[in-house]
C-alpha positions as CSV (number, residue, x, y, z in Angstrom):
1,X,-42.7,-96.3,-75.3
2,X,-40.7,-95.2,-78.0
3,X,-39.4,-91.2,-78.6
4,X,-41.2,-91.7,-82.1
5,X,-44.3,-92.9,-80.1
6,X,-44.2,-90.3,-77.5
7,X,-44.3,-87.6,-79.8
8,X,-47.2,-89.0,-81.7
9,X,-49.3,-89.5,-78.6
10,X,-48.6,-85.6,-77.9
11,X,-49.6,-85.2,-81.4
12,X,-52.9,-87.0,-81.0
13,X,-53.6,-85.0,-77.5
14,X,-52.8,-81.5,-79.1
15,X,-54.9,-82.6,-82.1
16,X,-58.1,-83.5,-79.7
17,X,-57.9,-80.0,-77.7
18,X,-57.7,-78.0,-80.7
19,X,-60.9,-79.7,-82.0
20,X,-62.8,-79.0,-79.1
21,X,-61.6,-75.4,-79.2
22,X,-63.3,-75.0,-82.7
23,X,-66.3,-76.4,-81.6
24,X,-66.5,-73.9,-78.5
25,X,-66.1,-71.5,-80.8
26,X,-69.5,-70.0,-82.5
27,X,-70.8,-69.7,-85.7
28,X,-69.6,-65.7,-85.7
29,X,-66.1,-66.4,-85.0
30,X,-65.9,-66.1,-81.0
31,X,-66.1,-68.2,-78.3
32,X,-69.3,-68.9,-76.7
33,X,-70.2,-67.0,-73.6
34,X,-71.8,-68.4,-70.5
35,X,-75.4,-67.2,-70.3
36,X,-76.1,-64.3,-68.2
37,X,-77.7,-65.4,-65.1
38,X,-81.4,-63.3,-63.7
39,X,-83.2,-63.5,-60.2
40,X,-86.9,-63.7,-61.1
41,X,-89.1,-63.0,-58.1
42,X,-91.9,-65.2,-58.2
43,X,-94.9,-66.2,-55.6
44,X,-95.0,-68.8,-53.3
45,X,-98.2,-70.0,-53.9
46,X,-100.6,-72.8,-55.3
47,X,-101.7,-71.1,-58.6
48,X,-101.3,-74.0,-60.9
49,X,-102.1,-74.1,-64.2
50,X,-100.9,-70.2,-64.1
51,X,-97.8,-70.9,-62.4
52,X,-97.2,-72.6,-58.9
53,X,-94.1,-73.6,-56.2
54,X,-94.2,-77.2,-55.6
55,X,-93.0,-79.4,-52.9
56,X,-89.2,-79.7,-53.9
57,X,-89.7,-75.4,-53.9
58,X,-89.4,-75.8,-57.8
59,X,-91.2,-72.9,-59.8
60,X,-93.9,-75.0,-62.3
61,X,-96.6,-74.2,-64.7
62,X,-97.5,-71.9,-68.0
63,X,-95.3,-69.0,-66.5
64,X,-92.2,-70.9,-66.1
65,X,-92.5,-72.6,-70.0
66,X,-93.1,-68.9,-71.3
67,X,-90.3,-67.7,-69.4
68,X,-87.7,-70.3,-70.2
69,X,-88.5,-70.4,-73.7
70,X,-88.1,-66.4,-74.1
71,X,-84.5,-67.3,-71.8
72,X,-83.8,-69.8,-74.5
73,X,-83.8,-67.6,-77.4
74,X,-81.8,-64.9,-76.1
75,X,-79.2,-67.4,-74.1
76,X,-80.1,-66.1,-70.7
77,X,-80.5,-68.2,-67.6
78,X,-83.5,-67.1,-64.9
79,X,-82.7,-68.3,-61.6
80,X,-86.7,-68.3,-60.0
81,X,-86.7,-67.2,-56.4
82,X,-90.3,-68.0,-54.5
83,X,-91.3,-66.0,-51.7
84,X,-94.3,-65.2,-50.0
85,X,-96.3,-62.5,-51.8
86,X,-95.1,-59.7,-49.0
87,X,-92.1,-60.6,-49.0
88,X,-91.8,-60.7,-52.5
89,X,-92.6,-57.2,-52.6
90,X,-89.7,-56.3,-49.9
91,X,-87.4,-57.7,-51.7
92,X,-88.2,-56.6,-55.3
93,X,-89.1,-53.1,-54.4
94,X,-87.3,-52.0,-51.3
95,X,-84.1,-54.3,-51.1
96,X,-84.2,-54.4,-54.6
97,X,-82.2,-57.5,-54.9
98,X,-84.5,-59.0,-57.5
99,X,-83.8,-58.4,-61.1
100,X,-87.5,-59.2,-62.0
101,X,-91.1,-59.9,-60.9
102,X,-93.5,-62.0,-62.1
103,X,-96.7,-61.6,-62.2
104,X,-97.1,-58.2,-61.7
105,X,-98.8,-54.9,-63.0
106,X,-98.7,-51.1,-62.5
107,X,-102.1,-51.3,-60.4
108,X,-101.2,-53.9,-57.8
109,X,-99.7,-52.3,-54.4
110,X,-99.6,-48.8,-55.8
111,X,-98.2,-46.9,-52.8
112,X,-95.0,-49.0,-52.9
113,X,-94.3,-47.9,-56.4
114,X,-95.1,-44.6,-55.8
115,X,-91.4,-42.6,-57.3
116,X,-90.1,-46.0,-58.8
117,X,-89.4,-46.0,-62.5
118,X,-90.7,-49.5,-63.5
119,X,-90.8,-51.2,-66.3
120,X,-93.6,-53.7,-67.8
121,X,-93.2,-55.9,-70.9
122,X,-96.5,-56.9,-72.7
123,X,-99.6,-58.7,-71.2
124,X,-97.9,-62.5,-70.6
125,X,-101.3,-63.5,-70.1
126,X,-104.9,-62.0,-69.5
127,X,-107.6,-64.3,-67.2
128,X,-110.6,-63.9,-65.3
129,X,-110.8,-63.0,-61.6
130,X,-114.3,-63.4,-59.9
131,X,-116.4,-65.3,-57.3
132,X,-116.5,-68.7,-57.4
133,X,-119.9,-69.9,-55.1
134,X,-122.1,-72.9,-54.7
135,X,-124.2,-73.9,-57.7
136,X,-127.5,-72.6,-55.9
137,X,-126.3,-69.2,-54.8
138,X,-125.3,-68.5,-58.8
139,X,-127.3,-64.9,-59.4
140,X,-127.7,-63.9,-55.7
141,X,-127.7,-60.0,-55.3
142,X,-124.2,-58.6,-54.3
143,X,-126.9,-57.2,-51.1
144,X,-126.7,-61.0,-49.7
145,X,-122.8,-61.5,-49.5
146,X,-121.7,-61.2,-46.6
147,X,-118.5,-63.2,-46.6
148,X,-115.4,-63.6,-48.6
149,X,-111.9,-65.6,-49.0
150,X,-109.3,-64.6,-50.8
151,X,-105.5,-64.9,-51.3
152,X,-103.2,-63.6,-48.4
153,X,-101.9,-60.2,-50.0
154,X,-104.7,-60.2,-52.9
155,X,-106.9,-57.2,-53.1
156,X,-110.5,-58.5,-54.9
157,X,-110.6,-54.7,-56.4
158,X,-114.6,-55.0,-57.5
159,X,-115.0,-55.7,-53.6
160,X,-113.6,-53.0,-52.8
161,X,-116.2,-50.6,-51.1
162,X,-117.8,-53.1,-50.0
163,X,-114.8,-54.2,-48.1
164,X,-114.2,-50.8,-46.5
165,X,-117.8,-50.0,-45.5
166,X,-117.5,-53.6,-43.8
167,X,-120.7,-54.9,-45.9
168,X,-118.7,-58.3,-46.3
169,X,-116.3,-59.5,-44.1
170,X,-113.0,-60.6,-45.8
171,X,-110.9,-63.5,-44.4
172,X,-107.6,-64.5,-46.0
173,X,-105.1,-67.0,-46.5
174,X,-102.0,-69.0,-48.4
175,X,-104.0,-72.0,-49.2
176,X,-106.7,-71.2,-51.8
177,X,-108.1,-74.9,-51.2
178,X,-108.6,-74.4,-47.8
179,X,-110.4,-71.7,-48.5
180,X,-112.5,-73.7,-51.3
181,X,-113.2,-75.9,-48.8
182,X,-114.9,-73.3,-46.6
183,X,-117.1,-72.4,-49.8
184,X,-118.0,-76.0,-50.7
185,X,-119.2,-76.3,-46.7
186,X,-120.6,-72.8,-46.9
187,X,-119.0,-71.3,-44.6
188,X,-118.2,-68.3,-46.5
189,X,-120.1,-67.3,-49.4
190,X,-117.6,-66.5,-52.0
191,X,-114.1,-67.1,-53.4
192,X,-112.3,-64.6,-55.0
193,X,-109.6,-65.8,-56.7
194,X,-108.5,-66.4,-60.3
195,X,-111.5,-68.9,-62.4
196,X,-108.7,-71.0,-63.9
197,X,-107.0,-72.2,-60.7
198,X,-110.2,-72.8,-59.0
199,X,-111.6,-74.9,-61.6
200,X,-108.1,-77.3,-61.9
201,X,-108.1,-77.1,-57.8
202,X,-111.6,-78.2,-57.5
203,X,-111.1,-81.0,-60.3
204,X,-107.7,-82.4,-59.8
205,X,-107.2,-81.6,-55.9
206,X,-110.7,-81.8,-54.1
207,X,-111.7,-84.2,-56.1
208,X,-115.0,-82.0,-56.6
209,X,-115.3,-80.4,-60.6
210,X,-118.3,-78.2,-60.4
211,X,-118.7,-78.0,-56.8
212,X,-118.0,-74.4,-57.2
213,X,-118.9,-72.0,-60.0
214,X,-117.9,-68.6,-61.5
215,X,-120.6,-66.4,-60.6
216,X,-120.1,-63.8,-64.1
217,X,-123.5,-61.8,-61.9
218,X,-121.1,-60.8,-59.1
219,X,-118.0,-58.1,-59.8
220,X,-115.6,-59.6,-61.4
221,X,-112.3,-57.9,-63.5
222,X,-110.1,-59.5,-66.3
223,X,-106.6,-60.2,-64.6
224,X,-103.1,-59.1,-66.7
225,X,-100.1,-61.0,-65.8
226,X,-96.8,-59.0,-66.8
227,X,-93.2,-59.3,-66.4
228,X,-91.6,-56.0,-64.3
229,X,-88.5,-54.8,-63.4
230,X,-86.4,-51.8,-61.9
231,X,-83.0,-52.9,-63.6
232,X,-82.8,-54.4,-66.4
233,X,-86.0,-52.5,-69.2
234,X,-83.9,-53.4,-72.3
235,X,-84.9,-57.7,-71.3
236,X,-88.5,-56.7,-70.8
237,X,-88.3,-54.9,-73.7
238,X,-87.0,-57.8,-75.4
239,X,-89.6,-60.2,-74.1
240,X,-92.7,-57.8,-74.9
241,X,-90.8,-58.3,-78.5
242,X,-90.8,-62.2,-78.1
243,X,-94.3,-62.5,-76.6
244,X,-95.6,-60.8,-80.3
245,X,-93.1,-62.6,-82.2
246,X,-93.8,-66.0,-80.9
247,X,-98.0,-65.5,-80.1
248,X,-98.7,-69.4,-81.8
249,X,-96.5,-70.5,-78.7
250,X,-98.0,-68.9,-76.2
251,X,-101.0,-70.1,-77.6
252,X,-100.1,-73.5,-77.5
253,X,-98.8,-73.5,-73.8
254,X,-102.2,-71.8,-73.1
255,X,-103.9,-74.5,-74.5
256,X,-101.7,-77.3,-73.0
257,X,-102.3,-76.1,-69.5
258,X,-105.7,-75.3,-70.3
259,X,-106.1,-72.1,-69.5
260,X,-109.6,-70.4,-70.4
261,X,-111.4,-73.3,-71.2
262,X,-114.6,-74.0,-69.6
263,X,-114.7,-76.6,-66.5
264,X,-115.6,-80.2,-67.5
265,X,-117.8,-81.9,-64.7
């Protein structure tokens, strides 16, 4: 290769480089910065359409699209970390090695936020909570309960008394289908859990829409899903902001994941 050559392939090179510097290089003048990486704390549980952990450990559902759209906008990167819901507690609140939690609210686990200064963005998103039971036990008298399921670490607050006194025997566990199962044998009377995920677990994985029905006779409390954290209150602050900004897409993930609608036999 000639000199003359040589110096116009170095040309060409220095040329290229300073391109791609430009184009690095935002709108405002400076160089754009690598987004700034959050832990979310997140359960390790079946609670699809709400949110859910599937089987590669991948967080999934209307959560996650809420949360990575809010992420989006503001050029942050949420790293989702699933743990079981007691150990997500240890972790957020005690270790505090979390930089958020989701779901969460001010009422669940009081005495381990007892001294904590937390914060809470907006309501994410606002369900119902109740007793899902046979189709012929719909209207029976609280009186004739005498057994429950619910979610390991869930407290079904309307039951509440009548947990303590021991008027209904509570039994718990990870696997809300299992514990639809027991119902749809009758083996235990109700299911307390959230309406939405029942109704998609009954339809899509038991294979039995309807087998089980939201009692509205028997307690039952609206359930508000919020993002918390101990660290960082300016972000929550900023996605309470995006969650009124941006209501028509939260609206439209609710209705893509179909949540509040009523269960189609």
């Amino acid at each position: 290769m000639t000199i003359k050559l040589r110096w116009q392939a170095r040309l060409l090179c220095a040329a290229v480089l300073a391109s791609a510097t430009v184009a690095s290089v935002s709108a405002t003048g400076r160089a754009a910065a690598p987004a700034q990486r959050f832990t979310v704390g997140v359960e390790n549980l079946q609670y699809y359409p709400l949110h859910t952990v599937d089987g590669a450990n991948r967080y999934r559902g209307f959560a996650r699209d809420v949360l990575d759209a809010f992420a989006s906008q503001q050029g942050y990167a949420f790293d989702y970390v699933p743990l079981p819901i007691n150990r997500l507690y240890t972790r957020f609140l005690k270790e505090r090695t979390l930089d958020f939690k989701y779901p969460d609210h001010p009422k669940w686990r009081e005495e381990l936020r007892h001294g904590l200064k937390l914060s809470y963005s907006n309501v994410v998103v606002s369900t119902e909570e109740g007793a899902m039971v046979l189709p012929r036990h719909r209207g029976r008298p609280l009186s004739e309960v005498r057994s429950m399921g619910t979610g390991l670490g869930f407290t079904p607050w309307p039951y509440r008394q009548a947990i303590d006194s021991k008027a209904i025997a509570i039994s718990t566990s990870n696997s809300f289908d299992g514990l639809l199962r027991h119902a749809l044998a009758d083996h235990i009377d109700v299911v307390y859990m959230n309406v939405d995920v029942a109704n998609y677990l009954l339809a899509e994985e038991l294979k039995a829409p309807g087998g089980l029905i939201f009692d509205p006779a028997l307690p039952h409390a609206r359930s508000d899903f919020r993002l918390s954290t101990l660290q960082h209150p300016e972000v929550v602050e900023q996605f309470s902001q995006f969650l009124q900004r941006e209501q028509g897409l939260v609206q439209r993930l609710r209705q893509k994941y179909r949540i509040g609608e009523p269960v189609r036999p």
